[in-house]
C-alpha positions as a printed Julia matrix, in Angstrom:
370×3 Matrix{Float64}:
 147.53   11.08    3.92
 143.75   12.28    3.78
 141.59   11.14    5.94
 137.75   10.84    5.73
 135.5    10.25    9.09
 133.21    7.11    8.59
 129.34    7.03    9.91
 127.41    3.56    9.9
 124.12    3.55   10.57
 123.22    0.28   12.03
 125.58   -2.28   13.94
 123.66   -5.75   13.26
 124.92   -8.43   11.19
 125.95   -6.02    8.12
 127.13   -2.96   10.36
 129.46   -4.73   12.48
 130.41   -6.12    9.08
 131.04   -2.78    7.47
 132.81   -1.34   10.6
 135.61   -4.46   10.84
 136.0    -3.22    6.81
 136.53    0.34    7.11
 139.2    -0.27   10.26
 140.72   -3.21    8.07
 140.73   -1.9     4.49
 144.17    0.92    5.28
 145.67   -2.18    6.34
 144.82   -4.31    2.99
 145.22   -2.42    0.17
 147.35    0.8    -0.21
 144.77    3.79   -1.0
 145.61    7.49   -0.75
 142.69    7.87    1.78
 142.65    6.6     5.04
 139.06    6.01    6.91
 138.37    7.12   10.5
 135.66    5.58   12.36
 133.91    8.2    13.48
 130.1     7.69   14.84
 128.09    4.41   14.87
 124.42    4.73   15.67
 121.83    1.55   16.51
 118.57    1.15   17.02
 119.0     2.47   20.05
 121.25    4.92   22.08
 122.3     2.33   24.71
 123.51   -0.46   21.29
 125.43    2.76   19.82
 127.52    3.05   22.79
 128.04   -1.03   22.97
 128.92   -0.89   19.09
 131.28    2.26   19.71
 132.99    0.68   22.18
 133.26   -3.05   20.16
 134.2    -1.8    16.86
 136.38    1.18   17.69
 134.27    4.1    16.86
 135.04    7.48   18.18
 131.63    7.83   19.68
 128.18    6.66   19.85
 125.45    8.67   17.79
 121.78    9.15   19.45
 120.12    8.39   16.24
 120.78    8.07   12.59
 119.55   11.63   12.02
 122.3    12.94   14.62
 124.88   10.88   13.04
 124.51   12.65    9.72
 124.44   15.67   10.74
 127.93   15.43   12.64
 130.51   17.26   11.04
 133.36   14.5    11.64
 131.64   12.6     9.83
 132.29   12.57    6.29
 130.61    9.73    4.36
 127.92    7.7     5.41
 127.67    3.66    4.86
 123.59    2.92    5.67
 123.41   -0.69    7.1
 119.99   -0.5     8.53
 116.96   -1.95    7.91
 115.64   -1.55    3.76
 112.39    0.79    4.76
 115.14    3.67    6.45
 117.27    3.27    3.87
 116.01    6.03    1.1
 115.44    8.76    4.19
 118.93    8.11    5.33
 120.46    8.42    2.21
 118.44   11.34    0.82
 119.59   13.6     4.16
 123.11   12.14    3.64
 123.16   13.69   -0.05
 121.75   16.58    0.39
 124.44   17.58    3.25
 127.35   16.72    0.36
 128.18   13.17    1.97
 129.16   10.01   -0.33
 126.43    7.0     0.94
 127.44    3.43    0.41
 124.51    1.91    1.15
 123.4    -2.01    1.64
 121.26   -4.18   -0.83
 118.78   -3.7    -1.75
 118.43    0.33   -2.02
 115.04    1.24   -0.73
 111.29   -0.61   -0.84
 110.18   -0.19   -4.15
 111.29    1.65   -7.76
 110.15    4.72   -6.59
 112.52    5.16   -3.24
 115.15    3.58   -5.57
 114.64    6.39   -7.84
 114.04    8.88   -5.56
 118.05    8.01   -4.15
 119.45    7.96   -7.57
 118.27   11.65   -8.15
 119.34   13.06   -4.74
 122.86   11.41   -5.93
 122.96   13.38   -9.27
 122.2    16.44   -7.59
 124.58   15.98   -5.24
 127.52   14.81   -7.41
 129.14   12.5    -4.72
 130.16    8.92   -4.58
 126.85    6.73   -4.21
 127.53    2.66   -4.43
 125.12   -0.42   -3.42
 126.83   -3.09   -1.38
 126.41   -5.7    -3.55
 129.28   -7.69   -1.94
 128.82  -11.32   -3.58
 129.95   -9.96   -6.91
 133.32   -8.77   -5.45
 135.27  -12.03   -5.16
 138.28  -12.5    -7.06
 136.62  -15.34   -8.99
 133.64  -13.59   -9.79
 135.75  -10.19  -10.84
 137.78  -12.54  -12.91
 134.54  -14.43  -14.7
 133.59  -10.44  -15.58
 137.26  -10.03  -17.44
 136.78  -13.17  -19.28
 133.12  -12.55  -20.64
 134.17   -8.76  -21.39
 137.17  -10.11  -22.94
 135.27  -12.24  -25.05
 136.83  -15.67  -24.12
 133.3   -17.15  -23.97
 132.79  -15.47  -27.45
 128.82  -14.91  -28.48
 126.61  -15.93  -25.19
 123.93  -17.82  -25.41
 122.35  -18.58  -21.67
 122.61  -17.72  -18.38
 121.72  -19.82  -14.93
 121.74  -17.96  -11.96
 120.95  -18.82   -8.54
 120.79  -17.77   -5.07
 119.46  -20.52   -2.68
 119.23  -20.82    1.2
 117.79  -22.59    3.74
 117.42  -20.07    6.8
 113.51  -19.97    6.46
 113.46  -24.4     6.6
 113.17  -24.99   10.16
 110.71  -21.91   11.52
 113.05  -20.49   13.96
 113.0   -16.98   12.67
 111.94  -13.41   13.6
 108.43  -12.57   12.74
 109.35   -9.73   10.9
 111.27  -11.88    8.32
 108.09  -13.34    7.28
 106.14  -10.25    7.04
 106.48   -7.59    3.78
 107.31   -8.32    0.67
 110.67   -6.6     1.06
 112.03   -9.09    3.51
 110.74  -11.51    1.44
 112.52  -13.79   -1.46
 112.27  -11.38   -3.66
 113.05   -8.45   -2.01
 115.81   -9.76    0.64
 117.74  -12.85   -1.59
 117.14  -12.21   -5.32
 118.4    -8.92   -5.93
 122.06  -10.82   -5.69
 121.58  -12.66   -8.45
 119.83  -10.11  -10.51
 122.83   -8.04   -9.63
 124.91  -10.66  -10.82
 122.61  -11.3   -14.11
 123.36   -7.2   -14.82
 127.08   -7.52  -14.19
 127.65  -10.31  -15.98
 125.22  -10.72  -19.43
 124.29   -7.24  -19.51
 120.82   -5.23  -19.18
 117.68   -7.34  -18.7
 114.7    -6.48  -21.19
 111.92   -8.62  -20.14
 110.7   -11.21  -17.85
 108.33  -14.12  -16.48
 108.27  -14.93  -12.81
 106.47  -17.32  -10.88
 106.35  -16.17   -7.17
 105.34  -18.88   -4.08
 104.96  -19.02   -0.18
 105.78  -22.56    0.77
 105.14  -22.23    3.93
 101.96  -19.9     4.96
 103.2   -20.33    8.58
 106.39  -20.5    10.76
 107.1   -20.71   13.86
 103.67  -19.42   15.02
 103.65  -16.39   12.79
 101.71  -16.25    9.43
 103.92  -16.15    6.22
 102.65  -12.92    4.06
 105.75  -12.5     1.93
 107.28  -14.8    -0.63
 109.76  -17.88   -0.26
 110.84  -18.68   -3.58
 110.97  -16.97   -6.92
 111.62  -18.45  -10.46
 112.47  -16.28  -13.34
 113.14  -16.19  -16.9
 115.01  -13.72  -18.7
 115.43  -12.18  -21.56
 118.76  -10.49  -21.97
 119.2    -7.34  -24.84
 119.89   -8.85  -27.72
 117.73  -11.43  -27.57
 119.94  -13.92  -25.19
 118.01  -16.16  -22.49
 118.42  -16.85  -19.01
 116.65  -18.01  -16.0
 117.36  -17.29  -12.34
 116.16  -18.97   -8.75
 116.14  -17.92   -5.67
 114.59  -19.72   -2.36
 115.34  -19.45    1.11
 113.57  -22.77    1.81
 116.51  -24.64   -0.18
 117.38  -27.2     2.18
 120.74  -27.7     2.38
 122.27  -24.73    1.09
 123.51  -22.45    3.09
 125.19  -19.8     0.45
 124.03  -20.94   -2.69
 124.96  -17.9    -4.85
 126.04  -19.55   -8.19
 125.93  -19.13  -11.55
 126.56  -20.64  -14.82
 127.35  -18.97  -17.84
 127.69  -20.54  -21.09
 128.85  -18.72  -24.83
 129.63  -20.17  -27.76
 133.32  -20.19  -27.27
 133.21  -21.79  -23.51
 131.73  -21.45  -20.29
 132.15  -20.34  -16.89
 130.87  -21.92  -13.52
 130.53  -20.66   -9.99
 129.44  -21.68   -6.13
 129.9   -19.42   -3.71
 129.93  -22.4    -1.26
 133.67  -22.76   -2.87
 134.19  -19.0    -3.7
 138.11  -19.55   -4.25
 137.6   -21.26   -7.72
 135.96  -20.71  -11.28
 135.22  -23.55  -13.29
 136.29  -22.62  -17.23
 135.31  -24.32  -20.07
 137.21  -23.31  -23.27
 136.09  -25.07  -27.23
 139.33  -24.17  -28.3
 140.97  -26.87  -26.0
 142.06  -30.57  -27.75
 139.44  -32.51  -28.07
 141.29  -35.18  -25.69
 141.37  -32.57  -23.09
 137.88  -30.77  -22.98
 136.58  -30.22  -20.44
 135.9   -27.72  -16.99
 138.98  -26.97  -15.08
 139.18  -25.53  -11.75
 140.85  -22.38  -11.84
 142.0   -21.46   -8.37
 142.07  -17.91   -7.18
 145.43  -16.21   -6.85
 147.24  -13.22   -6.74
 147.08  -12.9   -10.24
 143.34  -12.21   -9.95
 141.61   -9.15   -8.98
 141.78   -8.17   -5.13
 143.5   -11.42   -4.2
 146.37  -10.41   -3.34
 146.22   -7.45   -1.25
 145.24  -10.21    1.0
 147.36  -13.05    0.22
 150.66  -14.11   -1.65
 149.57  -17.83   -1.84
 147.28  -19.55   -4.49
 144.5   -21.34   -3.56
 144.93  -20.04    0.07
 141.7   -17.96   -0.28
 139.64  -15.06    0.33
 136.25  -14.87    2.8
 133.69  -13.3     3.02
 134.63  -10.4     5.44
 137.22   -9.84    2.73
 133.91   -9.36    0.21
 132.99   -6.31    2.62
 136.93   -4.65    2.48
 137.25   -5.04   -1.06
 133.62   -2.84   -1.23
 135.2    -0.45    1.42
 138.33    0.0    -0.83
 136.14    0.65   -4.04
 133.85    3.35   -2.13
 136.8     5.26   -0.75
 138.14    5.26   -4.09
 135.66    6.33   -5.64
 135.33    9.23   -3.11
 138.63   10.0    -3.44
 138.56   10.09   -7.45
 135.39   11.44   -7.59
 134.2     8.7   -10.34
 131.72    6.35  -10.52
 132.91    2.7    -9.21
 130.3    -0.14  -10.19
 127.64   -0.46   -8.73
 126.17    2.99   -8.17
 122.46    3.71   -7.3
 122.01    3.91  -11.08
 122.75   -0.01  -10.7
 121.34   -0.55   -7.62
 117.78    1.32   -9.49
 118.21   -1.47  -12.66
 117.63   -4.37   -9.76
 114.65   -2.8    -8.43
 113.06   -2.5   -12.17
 113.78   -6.21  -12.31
 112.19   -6.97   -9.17
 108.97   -4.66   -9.94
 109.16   -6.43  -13.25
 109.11   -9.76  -11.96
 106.17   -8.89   -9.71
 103.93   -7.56  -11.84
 104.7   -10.92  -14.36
 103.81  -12.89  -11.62
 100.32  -10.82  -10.94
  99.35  -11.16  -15.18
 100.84  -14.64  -15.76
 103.21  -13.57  -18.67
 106.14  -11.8   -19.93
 106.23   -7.77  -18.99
 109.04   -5.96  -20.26
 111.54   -3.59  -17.85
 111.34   -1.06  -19.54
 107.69   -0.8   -19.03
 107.92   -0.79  -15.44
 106.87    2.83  -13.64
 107.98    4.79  -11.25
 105.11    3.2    -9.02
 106.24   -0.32   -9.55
């Protein structure tokens, strides 16, 4: 069996995530490409030896830059902070190397498009880790729109709403930026998830607030909340919420989806089930039912032989390890690729520059600079 050497840049929160992935996903899911963890690299050389030595890799990289250019390593996953993401990836591409890289891609449209040209040049495997989208129940809710179960849609409510930023205790660089704001650190899930599930978004109006102007001693200069409508092509509506001031929620990615034929509910906060509404039902037994995941649903059941027994969220991470080596391996695009990683960050320029005019500006319309 082939086997490709694995570099992650960064060993936080998401690169100790990504690095339990890679050495799980040979054991999950039968692929004809078997990942080596080869160099981890921190923020510093002392935390790339401590994350070599926790998460198995075969040795400790300097710095990002050294990492890359190592010849055992063969594709590079990018889970550092957003502003090193488009330098990473750009030297990663131009030396031939596949780049999964986290959410979102790089600080503005520009860097974004700046990535997605260095991966058409280099004609390798490029993918966003856009993880929440990857459950069985949300894979399935894709089958059944594409399918046309819901038949013609007619709205979409999507949300993503936390409650990290309530009580102060936070870094200082969390409220400083506008990319580790709202906007720029929680919404692009659920624009991802608008994309992926009604299609390309043609226009928007956002309203964007700072509850809190200061926490924990530091001032607030970024965003905690953003409200959006949408305008899907074709003409369908939407609206979509994000807030990391929700109190309460702690992983409130949900969405709810409704066509003319049925509709389709989500909570992350219960990821294991969709809720399916279908018109064709009796009229004595209409309703939503709770569809539990199973193996019969996508990805399931690599991981488990039991309904309702249930997937986490580390399992989110291998099922996006498993679609990156594939794609490597079949040298094809697997969903979603900088290309759809790009479309976010024209909705997110979109939304800001709404938000600056006090109307409706259309995607489309967005430039390079926004």
């Amino acid at each position: 069996m082939r086997e490709i050497g694995i570099g992650v840049v960064g060993g936080g929160y998401m690169g100790k995530a990504h690095s339990v992935a890679f050495a799980a996903v040979a054991s999950v899911f039968e692929l004809p490409i078997r990942p080596r963890l080869a160099a981890i690299c921190g923020s510093t050389p002392d935390s790339s030896v401590r994350y070599a030595a926790a998460y198995g890799f075969a040795r400790a990289a300097s710095d990002w830059r050294a990492l890359v250019a190592d010849d055992s390593v063969e594709a590079v996953v990018i889970a550092s902070p957003q502003s090193t993401h488009r330098e990473i990836a750009l030297e990663a591409l131009a030396r031939g190397k596949p780049v999964l890289c986290e959410k979102p891609m790089g600080l503005t449209v520009a860097e974004a498009q700046d990535m997605v040209d260095a991966a058409r040049g280099a004609k390798v495997a490029n993918m966003v880790a856009y993880n929440y989208s990857r459950t069985p129940a949300t894979q399935f809710a894709r089958r059944l729109i594409a399918e046309g179960r819901l038949g013609r849609l007619i709205h979409a409510r999507i949300e993503h709403t936390e409650d990290f930023h309530i009580d102060g205790i936070l870094p200082p660089w969390r409220c400083q930026g506008a990319a580790n704001g709202c906007l720029g650190d929680l919404a692009p899930h659920p624009i991802n998830a608008a994309l992926a599930l009604m299609g390309p978004i043609e226009a928007v109006s956002a309203r964007i607030e700072t509850v809190f102007p200061e926490r924990n001693g530091h001032p607030v200069t970024n965003d905690d909340q953003v409200q959006m409508m949408l305008r899907f092509a074709g003409g369908v509506s939407g609206s979509l919420f994000a807030s990391r001031v929700a109190t309460g929620r702690k992983m409130g990615f949900t969405y709810e989806i409704t066509g003319e034929l049925g509709a389709l509910r989500f909570d992350q906060e219960d990821q294991n089930a969709l809720w399916f509404y279908e018109t064709a039902a009796p009229p004595a037994e209409r309703g939503f039912r709770k569809i539990l995941t199973g193996p019969d649903h996508p990805d399931y059941k690599p991981f488990c032989l039991g309904p309702g027994h249930g997937t986490g969220y580390q399992d989110q991470i291998i099922i996006e390890a498993k679609d990156f080596l594939t794609a490597i391996h079949e040298g094809r695009a697997i969903w979603p690729t900088f290309e759809d990683g790009l479309a976010v960050h024209r909705v997110i320029a979109a939304a800001r520059q709404s938000h600056a005019k006090g109307g409706w500006v259309a995607v489309d319309q967005v430039g390079i600079s926004g």
